[in-house]
N, CA and C of each residue as an Amber inpcrd file, in Angstrom:
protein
   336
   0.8580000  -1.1640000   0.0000000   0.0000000   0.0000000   0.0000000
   0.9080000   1.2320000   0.0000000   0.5130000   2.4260000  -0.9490000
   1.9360000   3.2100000  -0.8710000   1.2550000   4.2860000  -0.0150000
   2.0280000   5.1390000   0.3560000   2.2860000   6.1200000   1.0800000
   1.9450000   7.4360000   0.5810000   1.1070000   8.0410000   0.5840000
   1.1440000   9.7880000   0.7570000   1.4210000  10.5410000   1.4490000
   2.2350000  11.6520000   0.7350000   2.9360000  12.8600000   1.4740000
   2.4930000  13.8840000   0.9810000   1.5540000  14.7200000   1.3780000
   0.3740000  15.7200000   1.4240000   1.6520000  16.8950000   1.4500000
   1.9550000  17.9880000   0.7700000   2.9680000  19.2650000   1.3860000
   2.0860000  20.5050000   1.2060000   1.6640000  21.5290000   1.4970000
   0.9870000  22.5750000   1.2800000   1.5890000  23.8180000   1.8800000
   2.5240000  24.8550000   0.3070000   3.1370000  25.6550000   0.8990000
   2.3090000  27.0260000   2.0180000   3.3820000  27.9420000   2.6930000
   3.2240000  28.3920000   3.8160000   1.8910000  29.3630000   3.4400000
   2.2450000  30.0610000   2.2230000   1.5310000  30.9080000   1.0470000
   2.1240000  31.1300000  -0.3200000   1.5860000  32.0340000  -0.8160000
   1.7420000  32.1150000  -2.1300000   3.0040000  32.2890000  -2.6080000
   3.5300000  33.0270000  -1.2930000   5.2690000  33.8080000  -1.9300000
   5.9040000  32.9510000  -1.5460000   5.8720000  31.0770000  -1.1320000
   5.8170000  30.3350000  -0.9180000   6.5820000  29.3240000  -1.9150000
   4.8680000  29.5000000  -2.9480000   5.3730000  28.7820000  -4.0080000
   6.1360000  29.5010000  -4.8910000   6.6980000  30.6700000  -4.8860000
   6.5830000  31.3120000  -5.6750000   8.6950000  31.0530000  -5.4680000
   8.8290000  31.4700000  -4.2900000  10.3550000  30.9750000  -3.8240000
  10.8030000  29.6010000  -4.3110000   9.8270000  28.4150000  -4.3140000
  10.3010000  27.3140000  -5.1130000  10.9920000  26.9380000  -6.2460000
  10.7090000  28.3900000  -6.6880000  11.1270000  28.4280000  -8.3780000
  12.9380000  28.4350000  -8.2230000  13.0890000  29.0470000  -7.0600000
  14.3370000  29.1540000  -6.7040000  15.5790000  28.1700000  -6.9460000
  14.6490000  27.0110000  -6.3240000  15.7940000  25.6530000  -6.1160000
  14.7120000  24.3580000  -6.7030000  13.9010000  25.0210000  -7.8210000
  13.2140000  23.6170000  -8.3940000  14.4790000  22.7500000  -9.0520000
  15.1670000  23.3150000  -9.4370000  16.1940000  22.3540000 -10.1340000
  16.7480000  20.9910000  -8.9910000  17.0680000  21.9460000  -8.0280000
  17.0820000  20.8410000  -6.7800000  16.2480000  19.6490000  -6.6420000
  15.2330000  20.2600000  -6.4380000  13.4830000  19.6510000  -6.3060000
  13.5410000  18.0880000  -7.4810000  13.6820000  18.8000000  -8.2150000
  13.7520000  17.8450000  -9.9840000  15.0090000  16.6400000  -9.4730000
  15.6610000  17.0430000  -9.2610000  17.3200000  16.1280000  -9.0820000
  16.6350000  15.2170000  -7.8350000  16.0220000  15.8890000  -6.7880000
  15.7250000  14.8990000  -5.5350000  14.8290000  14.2480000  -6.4320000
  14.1300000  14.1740000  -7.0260000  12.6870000  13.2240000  -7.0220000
  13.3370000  12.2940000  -8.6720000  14.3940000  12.3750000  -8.8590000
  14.9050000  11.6750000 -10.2000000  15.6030000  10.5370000  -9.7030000
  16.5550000  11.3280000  -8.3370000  17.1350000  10.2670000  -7.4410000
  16.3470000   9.4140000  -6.7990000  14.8950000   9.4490000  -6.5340000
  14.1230000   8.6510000  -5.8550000  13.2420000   8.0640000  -6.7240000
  13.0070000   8.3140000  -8.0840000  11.7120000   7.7620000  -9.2620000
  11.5020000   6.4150000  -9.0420000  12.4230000   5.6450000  -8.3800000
  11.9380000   3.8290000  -8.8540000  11.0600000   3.7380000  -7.4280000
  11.3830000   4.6210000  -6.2980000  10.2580000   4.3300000  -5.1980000
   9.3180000   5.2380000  -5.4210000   8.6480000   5.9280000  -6.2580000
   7.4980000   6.8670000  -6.4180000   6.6240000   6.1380000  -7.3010000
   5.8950000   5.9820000  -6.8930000   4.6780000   5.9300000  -7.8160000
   3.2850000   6.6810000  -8.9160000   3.9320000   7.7530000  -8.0140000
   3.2640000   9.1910000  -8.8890000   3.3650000  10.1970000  -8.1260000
   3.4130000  11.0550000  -8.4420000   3.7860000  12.4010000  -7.8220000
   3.4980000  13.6890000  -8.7210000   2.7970000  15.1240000  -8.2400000
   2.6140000  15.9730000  -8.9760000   2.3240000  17.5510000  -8.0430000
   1.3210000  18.0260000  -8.2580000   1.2280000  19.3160000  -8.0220000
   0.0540000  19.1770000  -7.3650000  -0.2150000  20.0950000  -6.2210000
  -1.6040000  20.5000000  -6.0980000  -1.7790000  22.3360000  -6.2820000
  -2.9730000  22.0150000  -6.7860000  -3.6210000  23.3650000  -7.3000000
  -4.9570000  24.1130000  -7.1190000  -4.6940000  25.1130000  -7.0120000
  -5.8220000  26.1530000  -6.8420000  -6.9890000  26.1120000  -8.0410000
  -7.7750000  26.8770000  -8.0420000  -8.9320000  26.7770000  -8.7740000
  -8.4920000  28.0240000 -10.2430000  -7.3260000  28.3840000 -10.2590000
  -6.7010000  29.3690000 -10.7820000  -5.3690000  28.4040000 -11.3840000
  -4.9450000  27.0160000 -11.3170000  -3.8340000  26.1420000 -11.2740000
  -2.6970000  26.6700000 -10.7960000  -2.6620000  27.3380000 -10.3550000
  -1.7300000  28.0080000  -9.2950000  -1.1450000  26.8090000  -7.8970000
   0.0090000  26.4590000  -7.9480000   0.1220000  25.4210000  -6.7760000
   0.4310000  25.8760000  -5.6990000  -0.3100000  25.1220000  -4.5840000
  -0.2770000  25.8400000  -3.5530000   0.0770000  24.5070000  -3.0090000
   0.2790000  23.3490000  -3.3660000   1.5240000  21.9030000  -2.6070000
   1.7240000  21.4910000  -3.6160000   2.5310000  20.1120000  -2.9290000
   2.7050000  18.9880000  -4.1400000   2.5440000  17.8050000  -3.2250000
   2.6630000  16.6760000  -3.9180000   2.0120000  15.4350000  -3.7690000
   3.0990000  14.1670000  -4.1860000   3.4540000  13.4690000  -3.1050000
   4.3710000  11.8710000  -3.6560000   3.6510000  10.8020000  -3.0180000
   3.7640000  10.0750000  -4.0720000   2.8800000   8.4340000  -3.3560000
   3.8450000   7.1570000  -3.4150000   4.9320000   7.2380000  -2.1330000
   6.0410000   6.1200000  -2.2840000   5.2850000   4.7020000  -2.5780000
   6.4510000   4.0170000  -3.1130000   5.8270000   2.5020000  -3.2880000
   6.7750000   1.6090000  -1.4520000   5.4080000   2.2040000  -1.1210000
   6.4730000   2.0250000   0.6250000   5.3500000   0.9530000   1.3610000
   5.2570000   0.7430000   2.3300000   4.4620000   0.3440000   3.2930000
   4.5200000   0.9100000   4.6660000   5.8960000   1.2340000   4.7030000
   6.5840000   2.0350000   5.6800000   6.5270000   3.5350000   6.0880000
   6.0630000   4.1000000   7.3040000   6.0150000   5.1800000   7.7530000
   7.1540000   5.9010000   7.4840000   8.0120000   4.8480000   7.7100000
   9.8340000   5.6330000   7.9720000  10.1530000   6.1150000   6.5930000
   9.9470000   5.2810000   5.6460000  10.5560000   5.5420000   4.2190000
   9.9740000   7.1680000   3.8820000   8.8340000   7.1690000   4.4020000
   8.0840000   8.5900000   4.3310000   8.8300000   9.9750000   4.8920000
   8.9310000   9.7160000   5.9020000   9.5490000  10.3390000   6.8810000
  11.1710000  10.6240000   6.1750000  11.7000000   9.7840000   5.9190000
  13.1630000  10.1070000   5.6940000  13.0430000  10.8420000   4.4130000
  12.2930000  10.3000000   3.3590000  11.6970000  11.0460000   1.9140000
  11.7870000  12.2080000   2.2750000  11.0920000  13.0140000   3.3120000
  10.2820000  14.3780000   3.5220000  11.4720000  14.9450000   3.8120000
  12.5900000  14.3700000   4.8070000  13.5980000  15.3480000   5.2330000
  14.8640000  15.4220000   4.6690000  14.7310000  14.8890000   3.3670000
  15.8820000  15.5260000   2.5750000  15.1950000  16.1930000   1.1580000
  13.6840000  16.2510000   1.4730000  13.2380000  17.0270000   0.0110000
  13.5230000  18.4180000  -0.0210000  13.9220000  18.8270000  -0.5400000
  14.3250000  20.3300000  -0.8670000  13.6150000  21.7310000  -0.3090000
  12.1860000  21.5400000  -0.8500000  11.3650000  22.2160000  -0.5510000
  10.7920000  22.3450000   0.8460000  10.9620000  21.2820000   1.5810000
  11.1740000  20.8730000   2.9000000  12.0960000  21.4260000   3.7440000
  13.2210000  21.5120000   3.1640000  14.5470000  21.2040000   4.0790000
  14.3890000  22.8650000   3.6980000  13.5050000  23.9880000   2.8420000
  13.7110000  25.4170000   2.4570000  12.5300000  26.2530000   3.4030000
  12.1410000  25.2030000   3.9890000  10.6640000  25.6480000   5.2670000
   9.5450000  26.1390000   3.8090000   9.4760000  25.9700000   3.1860000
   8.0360000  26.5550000   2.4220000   6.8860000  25.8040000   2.7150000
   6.9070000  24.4030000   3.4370000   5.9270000  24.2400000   3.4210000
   4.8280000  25.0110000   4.8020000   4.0830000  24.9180000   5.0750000
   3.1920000  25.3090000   6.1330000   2.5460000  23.8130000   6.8440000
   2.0610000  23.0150000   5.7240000   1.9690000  21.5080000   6.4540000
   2.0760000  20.3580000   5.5990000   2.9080000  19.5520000   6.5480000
   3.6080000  18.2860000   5.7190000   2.4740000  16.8390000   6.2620000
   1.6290000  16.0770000   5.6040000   0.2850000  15.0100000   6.2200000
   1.0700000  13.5670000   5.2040000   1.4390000  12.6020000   6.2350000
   1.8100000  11.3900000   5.6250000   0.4710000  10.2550000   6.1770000
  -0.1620000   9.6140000   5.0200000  -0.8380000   8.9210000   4.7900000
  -0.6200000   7.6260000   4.1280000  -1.1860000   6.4950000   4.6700000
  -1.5210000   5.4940000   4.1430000  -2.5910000   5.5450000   2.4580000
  -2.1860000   5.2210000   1.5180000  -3.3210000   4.9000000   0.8200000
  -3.7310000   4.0850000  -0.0030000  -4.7250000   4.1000000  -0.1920000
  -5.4690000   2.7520000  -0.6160000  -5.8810000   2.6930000  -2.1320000
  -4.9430000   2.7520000  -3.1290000  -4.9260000   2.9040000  -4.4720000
  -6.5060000   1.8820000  -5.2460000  -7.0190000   2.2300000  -5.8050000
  -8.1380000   2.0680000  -6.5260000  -7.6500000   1.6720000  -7.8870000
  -7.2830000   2.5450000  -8.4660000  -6.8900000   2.9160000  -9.8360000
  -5.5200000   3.1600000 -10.2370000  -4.9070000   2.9400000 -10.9290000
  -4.9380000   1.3620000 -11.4990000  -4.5500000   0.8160000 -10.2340000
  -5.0260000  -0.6060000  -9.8770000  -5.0270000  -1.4700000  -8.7430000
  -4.4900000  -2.9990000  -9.8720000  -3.2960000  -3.3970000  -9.2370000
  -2.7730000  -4.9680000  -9.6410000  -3.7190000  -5.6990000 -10.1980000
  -4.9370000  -5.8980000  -9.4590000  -5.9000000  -7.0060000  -9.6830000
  -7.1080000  -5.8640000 -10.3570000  -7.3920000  -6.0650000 -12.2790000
  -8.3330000  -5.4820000 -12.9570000  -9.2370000  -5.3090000 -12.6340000
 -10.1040000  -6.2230000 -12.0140000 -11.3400000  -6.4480000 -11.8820000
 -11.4410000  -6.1350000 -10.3010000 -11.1100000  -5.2660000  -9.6960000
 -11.1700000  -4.8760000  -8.2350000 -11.9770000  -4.2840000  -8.1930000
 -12.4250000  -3.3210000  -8.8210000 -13.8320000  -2.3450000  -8.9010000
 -14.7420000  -3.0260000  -8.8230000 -15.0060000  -3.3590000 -10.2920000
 -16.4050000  -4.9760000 -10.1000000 -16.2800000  -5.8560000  -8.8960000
 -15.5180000  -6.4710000  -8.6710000 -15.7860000  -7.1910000  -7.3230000
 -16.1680000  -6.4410000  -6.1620000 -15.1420000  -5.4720000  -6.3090000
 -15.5750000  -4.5070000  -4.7710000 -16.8410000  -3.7870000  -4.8480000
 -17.8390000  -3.9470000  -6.2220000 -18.9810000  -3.3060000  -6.3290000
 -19.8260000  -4.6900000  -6.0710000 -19.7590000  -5.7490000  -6.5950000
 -20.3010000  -7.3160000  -5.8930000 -20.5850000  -7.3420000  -4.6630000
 -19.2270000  -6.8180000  -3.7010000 -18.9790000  -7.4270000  -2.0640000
 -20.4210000  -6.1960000  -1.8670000 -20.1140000  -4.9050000  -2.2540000
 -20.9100000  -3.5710000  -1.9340000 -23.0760000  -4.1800000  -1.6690000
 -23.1350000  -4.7980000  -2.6900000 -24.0810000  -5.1140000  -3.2140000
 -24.5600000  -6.3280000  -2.4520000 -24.1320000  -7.1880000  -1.8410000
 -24.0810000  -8.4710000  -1.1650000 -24.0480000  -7.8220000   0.0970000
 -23.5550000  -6.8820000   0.7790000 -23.3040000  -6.5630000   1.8000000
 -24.6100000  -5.5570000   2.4260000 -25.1150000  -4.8300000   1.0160000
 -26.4350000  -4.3480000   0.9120000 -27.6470000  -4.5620000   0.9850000
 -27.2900000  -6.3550000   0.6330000 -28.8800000  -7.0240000   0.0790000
 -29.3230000  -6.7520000  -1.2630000 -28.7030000  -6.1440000  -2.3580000
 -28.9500000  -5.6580000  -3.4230000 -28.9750000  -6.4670000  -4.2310000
């Protein structure tokens, strides 16, 4: 089950300082690509980013944790709050037919 790391900078002049040492940013997450599973931006209603987002291929709290404190943007205080999560991938999921079944169990479990 991989891991989410939620970052949401402090404010705007925030993200805006990132631009600073994205090259950094880019180099950390190139050095880490075979444990990521996806990773991107979060955005305003304007696409303006106001965090970003990594989903290790971890199981592990720690792997999270150590991830966070050598990420760049991290280690530059921009963020305001750093949320590590468990999650429970849906899409794409190993086993195809996980939806349909898990809509079966839904339905059985309903009386439907």
């Amino acid at each position: 089950m991989p891991v989410l790391i939620a970052c949401y900078y402090r404010s705007p002049l925030a993200a805006q300082q990132r631009l600073a040492i994205r090259d950094r940013y880019i180099e950390y997450i190139l050095q880490h690509k075979e444990s990521i599973a996806f990773a991107g931006a979060i955005c305003d209603a304007q696409n303006q980013p106001t965090g970003m987002f990594v989903a290790l291929k971890t199981d592990l709290g720690s792997d999270a944790d150590d991830f966070i404190v050598g990420e760049p943007y991290n280690r530059a205080s921009l963020f305001e709050s750093v949320r590590i999560d468990r999650l429970m991938q849906f899409i794409p999921h190993s086993n195809e037919s996980f939806l349909e079944e898990e809509l079966q169990r839904e339905k059985m479990r309903l009386g439907r």
